[in-house]
VEXKOL-780751 format. One record per residue: residue in three letters; x, y, z of N, C-alpha, C in turn. Coordinates in steps of 0.1 Angstrom, whole numbers, padded with zeros to 4 digits, always signed. Last residue first. Example, Ala and Ser with C-alpha at 12.3 -4.5 7.8 and 13.67 -1.06 7.14 Angstrom:
# VEXKOL-780751
Ser+0128-0022+0071+0137-0011+0071+0129+0000+0079
Ala+0132-0057+0078+0123-0045+0078+0132-0033+0078
This chain:
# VEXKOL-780751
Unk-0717+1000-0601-0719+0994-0608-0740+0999-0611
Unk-0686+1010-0587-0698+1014-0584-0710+1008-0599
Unk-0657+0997-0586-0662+1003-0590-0680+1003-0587
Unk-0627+1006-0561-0639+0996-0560-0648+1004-0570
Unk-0593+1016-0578-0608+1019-0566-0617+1011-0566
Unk-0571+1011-0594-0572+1010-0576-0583+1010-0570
Unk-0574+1017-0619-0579+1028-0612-0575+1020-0596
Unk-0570+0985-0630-0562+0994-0634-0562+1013-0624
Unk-0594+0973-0614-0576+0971-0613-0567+0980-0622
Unk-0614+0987-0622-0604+0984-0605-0595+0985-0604
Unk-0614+0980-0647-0615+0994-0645-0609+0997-0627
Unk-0615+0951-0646-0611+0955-0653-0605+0968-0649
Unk-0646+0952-0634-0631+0944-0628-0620+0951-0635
Unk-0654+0962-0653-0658+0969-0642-0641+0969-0636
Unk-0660+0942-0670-0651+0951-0676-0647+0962-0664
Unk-0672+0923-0661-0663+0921-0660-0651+0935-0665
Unk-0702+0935-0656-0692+0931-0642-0678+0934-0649
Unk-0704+0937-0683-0702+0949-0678-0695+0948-0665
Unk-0705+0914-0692-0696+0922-0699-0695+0935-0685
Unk-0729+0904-0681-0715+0897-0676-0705+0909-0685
Unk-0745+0923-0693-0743+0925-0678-0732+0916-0673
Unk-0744+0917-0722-0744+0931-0719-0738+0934-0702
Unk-0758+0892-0718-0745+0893-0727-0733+0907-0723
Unk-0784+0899-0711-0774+0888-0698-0756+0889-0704
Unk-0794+0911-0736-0792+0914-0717-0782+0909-0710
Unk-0791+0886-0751-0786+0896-0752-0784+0906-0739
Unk-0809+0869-0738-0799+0868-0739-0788+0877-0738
Unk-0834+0885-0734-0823+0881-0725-0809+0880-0723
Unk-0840+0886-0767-0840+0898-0758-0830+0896-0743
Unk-0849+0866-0785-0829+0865-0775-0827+0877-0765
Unk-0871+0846-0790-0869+0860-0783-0857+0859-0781
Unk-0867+0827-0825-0868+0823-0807-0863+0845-0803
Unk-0876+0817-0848-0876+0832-0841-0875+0834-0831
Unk-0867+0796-0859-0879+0796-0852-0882+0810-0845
Unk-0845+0801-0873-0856+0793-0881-0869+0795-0872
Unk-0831+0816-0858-0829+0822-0867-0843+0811-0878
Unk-0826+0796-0834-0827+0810-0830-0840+0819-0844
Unk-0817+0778-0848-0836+0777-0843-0837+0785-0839
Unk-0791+0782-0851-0801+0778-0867-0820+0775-0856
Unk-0782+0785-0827-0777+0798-0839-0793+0795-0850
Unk-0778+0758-0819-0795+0769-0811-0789+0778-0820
Unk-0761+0749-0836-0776+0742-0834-0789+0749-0834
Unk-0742+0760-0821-0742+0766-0838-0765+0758-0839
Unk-0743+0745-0799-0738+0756-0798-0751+0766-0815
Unk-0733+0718-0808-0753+0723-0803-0752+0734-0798
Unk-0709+0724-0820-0717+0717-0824-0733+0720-0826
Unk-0696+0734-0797-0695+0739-0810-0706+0738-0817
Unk-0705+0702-0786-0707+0717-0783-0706+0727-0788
Unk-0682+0688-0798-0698+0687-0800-0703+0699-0792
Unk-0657+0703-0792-0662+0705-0809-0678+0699-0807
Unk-0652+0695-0770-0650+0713-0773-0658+0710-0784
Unk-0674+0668-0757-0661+0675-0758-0664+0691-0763
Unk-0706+0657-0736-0695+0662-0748-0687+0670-0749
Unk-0698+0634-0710-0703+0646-0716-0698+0649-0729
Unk-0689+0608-0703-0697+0607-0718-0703+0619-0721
Unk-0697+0616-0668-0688+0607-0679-0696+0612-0693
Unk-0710+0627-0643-0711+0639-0654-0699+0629-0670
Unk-0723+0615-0616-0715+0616-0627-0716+0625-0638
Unk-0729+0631-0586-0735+0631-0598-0727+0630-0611
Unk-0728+0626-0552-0720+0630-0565-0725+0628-0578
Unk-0740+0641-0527-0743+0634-0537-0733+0637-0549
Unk-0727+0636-0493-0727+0641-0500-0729+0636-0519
Unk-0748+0625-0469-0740+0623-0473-0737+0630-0488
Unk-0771+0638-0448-0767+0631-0455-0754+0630-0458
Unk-0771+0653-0419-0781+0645-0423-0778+0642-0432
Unk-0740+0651-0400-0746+0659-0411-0758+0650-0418
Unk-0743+0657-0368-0738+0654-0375-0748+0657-0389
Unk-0756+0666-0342-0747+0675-0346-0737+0667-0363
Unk-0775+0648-0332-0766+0649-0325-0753+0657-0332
Unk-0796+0656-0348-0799+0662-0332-0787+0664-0327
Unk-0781+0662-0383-0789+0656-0371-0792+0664-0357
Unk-0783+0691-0407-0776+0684-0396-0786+0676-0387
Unk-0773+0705-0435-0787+0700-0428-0781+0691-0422
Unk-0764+0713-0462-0755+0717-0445-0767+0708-0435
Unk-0751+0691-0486-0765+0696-0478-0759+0701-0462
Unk-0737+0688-0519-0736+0694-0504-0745+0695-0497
Unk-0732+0673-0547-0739+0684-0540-0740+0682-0528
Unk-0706+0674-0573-0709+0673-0560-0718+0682-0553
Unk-0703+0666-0606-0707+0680-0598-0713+0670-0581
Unk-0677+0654-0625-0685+0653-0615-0693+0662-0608
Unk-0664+0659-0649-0660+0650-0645-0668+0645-0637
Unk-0663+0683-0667-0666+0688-0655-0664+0671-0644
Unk-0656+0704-0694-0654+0692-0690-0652+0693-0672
Unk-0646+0726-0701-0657+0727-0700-0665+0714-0694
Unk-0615+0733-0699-0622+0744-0698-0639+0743-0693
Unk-0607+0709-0713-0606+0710-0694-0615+0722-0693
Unk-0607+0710-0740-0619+0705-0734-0615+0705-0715
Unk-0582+0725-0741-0588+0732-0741-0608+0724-0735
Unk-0557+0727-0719-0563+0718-0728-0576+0724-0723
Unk-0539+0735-0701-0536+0741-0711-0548+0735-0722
Unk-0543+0729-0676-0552+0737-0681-0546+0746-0689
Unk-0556+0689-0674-0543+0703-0673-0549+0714-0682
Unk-0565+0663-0656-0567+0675-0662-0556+0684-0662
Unk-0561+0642-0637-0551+0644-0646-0553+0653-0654
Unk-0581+0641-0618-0567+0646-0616-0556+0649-0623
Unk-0611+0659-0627-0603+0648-0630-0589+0648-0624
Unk-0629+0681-0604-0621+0678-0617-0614+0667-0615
Unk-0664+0688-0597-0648+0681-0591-0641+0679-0605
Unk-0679+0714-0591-0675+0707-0603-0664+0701-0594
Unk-0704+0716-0563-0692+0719-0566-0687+0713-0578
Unk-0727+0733-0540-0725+0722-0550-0710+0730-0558
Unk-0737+0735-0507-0731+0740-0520-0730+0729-0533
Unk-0763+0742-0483-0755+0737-0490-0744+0741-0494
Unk-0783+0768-0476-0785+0750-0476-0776+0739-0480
Unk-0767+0791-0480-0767+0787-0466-0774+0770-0466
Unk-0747+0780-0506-0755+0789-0496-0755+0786-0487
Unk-0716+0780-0533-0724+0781-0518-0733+0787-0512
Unk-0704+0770-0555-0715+0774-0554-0719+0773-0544
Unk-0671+0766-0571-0683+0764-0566-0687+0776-0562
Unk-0645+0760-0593-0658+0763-0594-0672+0758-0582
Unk-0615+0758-0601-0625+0760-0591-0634+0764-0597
Unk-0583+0752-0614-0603+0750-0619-0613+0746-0606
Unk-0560+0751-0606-0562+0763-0615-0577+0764-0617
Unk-0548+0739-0586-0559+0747-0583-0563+0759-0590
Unk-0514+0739-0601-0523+0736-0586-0536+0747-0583
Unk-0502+0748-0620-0510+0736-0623-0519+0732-0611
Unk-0496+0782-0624-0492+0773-0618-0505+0763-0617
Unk-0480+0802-0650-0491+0802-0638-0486+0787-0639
Unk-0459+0810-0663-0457+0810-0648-0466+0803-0641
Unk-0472+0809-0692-0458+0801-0683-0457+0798-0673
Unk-0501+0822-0690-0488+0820-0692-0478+0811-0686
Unk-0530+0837-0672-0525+0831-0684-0509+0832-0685
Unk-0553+0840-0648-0545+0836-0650-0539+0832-0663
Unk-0586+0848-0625-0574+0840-0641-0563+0846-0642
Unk-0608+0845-0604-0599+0846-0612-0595+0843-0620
Unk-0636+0856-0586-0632+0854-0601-0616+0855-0603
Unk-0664+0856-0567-0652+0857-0565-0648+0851-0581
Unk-0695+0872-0556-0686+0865-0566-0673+0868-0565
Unk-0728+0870-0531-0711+0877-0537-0703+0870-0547
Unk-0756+0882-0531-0748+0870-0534-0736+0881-0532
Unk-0773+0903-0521-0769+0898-0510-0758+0889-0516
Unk-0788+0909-0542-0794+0899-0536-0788+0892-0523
Unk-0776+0925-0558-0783+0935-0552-0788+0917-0539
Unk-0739+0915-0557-0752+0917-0560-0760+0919-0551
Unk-0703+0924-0563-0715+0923-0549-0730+0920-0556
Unk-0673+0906-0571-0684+0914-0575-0695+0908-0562
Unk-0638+0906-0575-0649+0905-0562-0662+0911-0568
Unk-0611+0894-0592-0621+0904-0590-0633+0896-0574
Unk-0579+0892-0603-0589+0884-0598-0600+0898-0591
Unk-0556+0882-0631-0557+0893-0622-0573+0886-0615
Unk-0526+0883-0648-0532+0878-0636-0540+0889-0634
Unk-0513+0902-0669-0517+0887-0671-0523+0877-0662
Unk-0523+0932-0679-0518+0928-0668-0521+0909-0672
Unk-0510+0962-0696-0516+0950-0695-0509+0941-0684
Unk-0489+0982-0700-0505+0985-0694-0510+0974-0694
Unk-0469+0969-0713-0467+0974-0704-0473+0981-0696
Unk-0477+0940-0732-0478+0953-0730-0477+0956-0716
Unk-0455+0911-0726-0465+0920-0727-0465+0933-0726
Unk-0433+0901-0716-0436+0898-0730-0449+0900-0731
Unk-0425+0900-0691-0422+0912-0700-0426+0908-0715
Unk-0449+0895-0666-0445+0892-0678-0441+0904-0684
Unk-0468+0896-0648-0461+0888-0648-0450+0881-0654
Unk-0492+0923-0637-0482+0922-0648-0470+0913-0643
Unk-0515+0920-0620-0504+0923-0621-0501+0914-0635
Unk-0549+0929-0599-0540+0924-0611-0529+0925-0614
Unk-0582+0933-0589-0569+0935-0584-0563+0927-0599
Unk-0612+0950-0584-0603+0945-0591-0592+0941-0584
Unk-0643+0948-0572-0637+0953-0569-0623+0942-0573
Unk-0676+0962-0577-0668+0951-0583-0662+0959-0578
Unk-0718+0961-0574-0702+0967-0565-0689+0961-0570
Unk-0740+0953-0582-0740+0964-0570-0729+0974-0574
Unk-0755+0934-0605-0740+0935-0594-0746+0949-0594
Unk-0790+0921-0593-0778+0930-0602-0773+0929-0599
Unk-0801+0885-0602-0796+0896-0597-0791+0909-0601
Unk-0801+0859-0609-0809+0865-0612-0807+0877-0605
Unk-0781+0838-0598-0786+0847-0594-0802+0854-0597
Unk-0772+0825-0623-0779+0817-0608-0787+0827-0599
Unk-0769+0836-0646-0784+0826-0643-0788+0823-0629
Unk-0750+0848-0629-0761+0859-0634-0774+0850-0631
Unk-0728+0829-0628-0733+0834-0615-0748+0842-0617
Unk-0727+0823-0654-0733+0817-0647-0740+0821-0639
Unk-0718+0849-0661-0725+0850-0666-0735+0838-0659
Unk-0688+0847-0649-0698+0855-0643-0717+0856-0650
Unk-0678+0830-0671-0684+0823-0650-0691+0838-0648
Unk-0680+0844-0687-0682+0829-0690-0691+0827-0678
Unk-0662+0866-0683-0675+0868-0693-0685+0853-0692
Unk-0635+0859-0682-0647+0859-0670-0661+0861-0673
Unk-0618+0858-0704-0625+0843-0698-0636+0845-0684
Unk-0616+0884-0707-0617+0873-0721-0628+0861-0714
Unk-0612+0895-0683-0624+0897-0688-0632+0889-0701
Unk-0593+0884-0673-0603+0886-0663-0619+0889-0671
Unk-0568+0885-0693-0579+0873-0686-0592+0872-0680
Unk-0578+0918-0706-0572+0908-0701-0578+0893-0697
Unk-0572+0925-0746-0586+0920-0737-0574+0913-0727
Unk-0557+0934-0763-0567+0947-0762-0576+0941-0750
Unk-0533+0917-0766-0532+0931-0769-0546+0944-0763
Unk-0540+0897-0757-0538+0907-0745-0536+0920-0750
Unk-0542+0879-0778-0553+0886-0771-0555+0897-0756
Unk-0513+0878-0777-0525+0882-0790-0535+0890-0786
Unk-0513+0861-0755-0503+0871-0758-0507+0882-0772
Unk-0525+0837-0760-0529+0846-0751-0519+0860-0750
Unk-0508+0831-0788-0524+0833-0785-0530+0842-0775
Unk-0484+0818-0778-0483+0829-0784-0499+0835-0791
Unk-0492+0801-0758-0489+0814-0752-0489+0822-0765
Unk-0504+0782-0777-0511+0786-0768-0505+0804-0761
Unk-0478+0778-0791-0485+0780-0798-0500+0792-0788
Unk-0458+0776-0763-0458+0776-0772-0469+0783-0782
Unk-0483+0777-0728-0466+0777-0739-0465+0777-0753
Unk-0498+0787-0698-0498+0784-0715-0483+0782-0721
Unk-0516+0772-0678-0505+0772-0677-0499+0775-0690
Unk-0543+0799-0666-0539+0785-0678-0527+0783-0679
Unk-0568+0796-0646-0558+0800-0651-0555+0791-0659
Unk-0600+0803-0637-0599+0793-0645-0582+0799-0649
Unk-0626+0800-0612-0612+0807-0617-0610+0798-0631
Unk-0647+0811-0581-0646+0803-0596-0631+0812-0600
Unk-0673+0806-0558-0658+0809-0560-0655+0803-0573
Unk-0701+0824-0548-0692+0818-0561-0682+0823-0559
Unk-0728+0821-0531-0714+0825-0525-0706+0819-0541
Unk-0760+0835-0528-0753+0824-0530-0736+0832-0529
Unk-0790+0834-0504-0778+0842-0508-0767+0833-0515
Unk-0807+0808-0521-0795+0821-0522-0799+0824-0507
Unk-0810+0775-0531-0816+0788-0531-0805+0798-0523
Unk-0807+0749-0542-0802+0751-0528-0808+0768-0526
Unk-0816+0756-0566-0827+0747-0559-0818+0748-0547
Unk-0795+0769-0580-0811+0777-0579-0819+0766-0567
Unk-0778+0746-0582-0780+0756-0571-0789+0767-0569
Unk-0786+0725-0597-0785+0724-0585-0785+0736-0575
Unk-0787+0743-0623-0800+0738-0619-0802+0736-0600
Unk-0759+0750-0629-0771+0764-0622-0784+0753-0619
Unk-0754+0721-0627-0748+0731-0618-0759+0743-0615
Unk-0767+0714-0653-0767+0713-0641-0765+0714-0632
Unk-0754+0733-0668-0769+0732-0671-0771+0728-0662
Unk-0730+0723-0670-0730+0734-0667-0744+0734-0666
Unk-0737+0695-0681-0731+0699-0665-0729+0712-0664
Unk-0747+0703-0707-0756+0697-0698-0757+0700-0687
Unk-0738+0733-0726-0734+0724-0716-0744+0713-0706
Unk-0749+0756-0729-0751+0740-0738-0744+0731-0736
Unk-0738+0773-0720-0751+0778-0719-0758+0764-0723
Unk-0713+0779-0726-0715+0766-0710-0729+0766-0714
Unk-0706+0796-0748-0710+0776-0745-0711+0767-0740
Unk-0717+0820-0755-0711+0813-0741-0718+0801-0740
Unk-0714+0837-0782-0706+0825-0779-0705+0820-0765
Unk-0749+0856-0787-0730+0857-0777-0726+0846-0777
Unk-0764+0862-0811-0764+0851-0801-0749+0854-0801
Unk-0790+0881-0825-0775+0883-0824-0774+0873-0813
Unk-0811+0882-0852-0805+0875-0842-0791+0879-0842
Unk-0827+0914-0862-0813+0902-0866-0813+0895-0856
Unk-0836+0937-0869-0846+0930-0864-0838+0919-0868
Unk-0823+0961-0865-0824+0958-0877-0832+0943-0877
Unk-0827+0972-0841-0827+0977-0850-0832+0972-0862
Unk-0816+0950-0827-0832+0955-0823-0833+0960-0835
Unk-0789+0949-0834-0799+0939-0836-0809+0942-0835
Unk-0780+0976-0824-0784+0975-0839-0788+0959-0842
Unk-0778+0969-0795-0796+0982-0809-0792+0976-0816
Unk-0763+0952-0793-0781+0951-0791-0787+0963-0799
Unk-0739+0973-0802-0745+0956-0811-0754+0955-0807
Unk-0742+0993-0780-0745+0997-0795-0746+0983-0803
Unk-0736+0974-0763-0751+0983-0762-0751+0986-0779
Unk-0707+0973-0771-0713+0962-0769-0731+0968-0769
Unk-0697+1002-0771-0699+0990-0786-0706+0980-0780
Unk-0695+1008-0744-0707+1015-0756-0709+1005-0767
Unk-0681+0986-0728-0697+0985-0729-0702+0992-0740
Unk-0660+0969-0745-0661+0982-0740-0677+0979-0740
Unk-0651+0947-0768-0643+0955-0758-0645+0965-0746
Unk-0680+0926-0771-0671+0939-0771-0662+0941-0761
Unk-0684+0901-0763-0695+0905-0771-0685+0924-0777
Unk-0655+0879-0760-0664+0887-0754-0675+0899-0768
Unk-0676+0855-0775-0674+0866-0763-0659+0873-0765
Unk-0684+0855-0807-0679+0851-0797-0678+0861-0787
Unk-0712+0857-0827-0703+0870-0823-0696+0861-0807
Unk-0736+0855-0851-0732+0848-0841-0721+0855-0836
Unk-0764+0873-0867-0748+0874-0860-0752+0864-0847
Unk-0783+0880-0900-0777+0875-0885-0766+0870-0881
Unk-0775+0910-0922-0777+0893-0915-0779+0893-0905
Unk-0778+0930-0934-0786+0924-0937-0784+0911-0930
Unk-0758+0950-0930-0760+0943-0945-0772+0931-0944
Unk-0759+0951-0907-0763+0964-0916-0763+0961-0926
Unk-0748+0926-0894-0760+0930-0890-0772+0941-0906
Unk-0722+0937-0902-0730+0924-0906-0742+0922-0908
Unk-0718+0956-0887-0710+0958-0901-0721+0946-0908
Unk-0717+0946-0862-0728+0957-0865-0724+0960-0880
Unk-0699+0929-0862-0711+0924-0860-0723+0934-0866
Unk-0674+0943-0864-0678+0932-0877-0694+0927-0875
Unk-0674+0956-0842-0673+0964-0853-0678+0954-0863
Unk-0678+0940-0821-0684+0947-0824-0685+0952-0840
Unk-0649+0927-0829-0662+0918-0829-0672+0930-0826
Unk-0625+0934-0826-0632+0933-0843-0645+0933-0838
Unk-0615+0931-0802-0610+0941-0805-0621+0943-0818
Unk-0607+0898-0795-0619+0908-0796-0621+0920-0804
Unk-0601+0883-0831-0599+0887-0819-0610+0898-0814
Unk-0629+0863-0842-0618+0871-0846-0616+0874-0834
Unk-0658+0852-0851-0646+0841-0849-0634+0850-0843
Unk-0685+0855-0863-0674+0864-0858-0667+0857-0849
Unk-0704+0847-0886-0703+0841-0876-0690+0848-0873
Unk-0735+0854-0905-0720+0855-0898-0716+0855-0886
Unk-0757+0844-0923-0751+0845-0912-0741+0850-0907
Unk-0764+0847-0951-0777+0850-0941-0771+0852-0927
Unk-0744+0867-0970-0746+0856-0961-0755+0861-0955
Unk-0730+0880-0991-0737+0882-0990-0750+0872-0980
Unk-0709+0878-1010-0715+0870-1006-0729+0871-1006
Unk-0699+0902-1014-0700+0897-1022-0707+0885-1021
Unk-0696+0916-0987-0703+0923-0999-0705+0913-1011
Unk-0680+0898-0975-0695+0901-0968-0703+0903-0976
Unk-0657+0902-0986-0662+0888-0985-0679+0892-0982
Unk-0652+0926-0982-0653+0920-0996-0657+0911-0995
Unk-0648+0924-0953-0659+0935-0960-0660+0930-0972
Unk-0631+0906-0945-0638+0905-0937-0653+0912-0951
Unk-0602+0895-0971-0611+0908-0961-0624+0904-0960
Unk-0591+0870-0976-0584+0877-0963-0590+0890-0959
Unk-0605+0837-0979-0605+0852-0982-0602+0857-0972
Unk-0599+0802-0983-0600+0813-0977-0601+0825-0980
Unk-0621+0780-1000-0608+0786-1007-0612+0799-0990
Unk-0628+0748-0987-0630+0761-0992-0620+0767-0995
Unk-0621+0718-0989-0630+0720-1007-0630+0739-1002
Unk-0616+0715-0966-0604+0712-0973-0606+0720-0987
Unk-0626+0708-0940-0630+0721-0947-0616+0725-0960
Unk-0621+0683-0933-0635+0686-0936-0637+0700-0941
Unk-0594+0686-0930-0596+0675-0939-0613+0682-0948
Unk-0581+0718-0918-0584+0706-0920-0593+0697-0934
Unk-0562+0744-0935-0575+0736-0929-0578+0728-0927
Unk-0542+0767-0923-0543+0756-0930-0555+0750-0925
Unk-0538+0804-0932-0546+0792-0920-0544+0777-0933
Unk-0525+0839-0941-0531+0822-0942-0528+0813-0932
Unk-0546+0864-0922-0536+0855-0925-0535+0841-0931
Unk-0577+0866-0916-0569+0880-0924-0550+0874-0928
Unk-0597+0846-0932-0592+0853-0919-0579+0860-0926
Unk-0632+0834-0939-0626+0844-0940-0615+0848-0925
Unk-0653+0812-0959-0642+0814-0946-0634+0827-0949
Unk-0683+0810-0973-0665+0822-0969-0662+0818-0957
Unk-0709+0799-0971-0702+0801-0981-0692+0807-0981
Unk-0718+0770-0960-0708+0774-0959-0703+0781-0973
Unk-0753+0765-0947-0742+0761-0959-0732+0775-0960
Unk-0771+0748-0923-0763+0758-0927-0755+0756-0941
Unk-0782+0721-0922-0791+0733-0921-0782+0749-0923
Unk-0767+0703-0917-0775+0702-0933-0779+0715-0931
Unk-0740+0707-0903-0750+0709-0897-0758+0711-0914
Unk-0707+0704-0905-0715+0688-0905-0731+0690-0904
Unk-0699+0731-0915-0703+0722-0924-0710+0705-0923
Unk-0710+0741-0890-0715+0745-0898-0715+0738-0911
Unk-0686+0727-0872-0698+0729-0872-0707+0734-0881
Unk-0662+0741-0882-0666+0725-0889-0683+0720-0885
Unk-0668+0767-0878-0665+0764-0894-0668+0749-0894
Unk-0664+0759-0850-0676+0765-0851-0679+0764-0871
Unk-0634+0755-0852-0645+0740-0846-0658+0751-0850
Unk-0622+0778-0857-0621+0763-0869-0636+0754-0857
Unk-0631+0796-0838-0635+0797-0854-0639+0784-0861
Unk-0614+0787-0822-0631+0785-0818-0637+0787-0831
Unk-0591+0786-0825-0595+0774-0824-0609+0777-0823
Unk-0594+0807-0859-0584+0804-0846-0592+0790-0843
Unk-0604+0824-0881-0602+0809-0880-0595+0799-0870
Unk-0626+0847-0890-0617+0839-0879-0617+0827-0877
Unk-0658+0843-0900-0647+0852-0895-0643+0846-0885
Unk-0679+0830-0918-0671+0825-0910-0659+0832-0909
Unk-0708+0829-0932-0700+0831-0935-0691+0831-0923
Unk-0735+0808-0945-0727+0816-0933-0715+0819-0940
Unk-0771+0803-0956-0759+0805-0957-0749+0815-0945
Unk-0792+0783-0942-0790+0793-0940-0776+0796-0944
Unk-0812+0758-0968-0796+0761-0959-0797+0774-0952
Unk-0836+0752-0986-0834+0755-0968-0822+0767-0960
Unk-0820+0738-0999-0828+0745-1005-0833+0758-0994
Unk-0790+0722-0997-0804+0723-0993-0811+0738-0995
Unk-0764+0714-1011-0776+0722-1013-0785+0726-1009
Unk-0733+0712-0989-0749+0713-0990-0753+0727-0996
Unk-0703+0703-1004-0710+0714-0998-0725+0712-0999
């Protein structure tokens, strides 16, 4: 375990798969030192986190420790409540998406960062993604009105279903995993949503009977863009055209091409992009298309855990250099709120007013 004199000590709620890779992040980073893992069941640990002892409450661990950081790993349903629990003791918060169940808890986590003058940084780790990084680059530069079609279903089984089955207790697809792409669409935009309009269904008797496991939305912004968003989780869903992602205007579009052999039970398919294709509508005299379409390798990007990685990175310059997160935070608050919108559609039938 590092000494460094320096370290920002953490503490580490929830040990599922983003937990454990954000836990191993923190012990390969000199700049943090690992003092509680903490999850409410026993977890087996890998090799590199072998030397910690786990603790199963979130509060006794907090209180006794007493960590510069915490890092909220846990199902949604906690993550407000442990953030602002954290915060009040004196730390800074790292806090996976979705940022809250519900917009008041989620507003109520920005005050009480303002509040208590804490870094609070949302888990969206396209944000450190290169090829995500290049995607919003390409399409701010094709310029708007923009057009996003994006989805991401998951064919899930075993271990994985009995996960997304967890998380349905309190969060659907649409909003676990749309918190992500819509948040893109935000950078790209720069916009407000206007207008969301839901749809969804229940595909499964091995769910709550108010919960739905498909479901796909429509959001309007003030700028004229539109967004299209689906997902999908379980058994049923199906391997054909589970990972779209483009970006259309009137000068173009650009597009993530995926590998053919991707499957989207795996979890680096989620962020792993293989190629971004850019598009120019711009046509000759005689009606043909003034170039050719540019493909832009995207090989040797980094996997789920080095991202984790430069994820946890910007957590320690946030918190060493005082970087402003005021946006962040913002942008945290407005993908939450499209998506929870979605959410409110589909369960009410009606287009919600945003």
């Amino acid at each position: 375990m590092s000494n460094q004199a320096a370290a920002v000590t953490v503490l580490v709620a929830g040990l599922g798969n983003m937990g454990m890779s954000h836990a191993e992040a923190y012990r390969a980073n000199p700049g943090f030192e690992i003092v509680s893992l903490v999850n409410r069941s026993p977890v087996s640990l890998p090799e590199v986190l072998a030397d910690y002892q786990v603790e199963p409450d979130f509060y006794q661990s907090l209180q006794r420790h007493k960590p510069d950081l915490v890092s909220v790993n846990t199902y949604s349903d906690t993550h407000a409540e442990y953030a602002i629990a954290a915060m009040e003791a004196g730390a800074h918060v790292f806090v996976e998406k979705p940022l809250a169940t519900n917009l008041a808890d989620a507003r109520n986590v920005v005050a009480c960062a303002k509040a208590n003058k804490r870094k609070l940084v949302v888990g969206y780790i396209l944000r450190h993604h290169p090829s995500w990084m290049r995607l919003i680059t390409e399409a701010r530069q094709l310029g708007g009105p923009f057009v996003f079609r994006m989805n991401l279903n998951q064919q899930s089984s075993g271990p994985t279903w009995h996960t997304h089955r967890q998380l349905m207790d309190t969060t659907s697809p649409i909003v676990d995993c749309g918190v992500h792409y819509v948040d893109v669409m935000c950078q790209i935009t720069d916009a407000n949503a206007t207008q969301v309009r839901g749809m969804g269904v229940r595909l499964t008797e091995e769910i709550a009977s108010d919960m739905y496991n498909y479901g796909h939305f429509q959001v309007l912004f003030d700028d004229g863009s539109v967004g299209w968003y689906e997902a999908g989780w379980g058994p049923m869903m199906s391997e054909t055209a589970f990972f779209v992602k483009d970006v259309i205007t009137p000068r173009g579009c650009v597009s993530i091409v995926m590998s053919e052999d991707a499957k989207s039970d795996d979890v680096d398919t989620h962020t792993k992009t293989n190629l971004l294709r850019v598009h120019s509508s711009a046509m000759r005299s005689d009606g043909q298309f003034a170039s050719v379409d540019n493909e832009i390798s995207m090989q040797d990007e980094p996997g789920h855990d080095e991202l984790c990685a430069r994820e946890q990175a910007y957590v320690l310059k946030a918190i060493t250099e005082d970087i402003d997160l005021d946006r962040h935070m913002n942008d945290a608050v407005q993908s939450l709120q499209i998506c929870l919108a979605a959410d409110e559609s589909v369960r009410s039938g009606h287009t919600v007013q945003i």
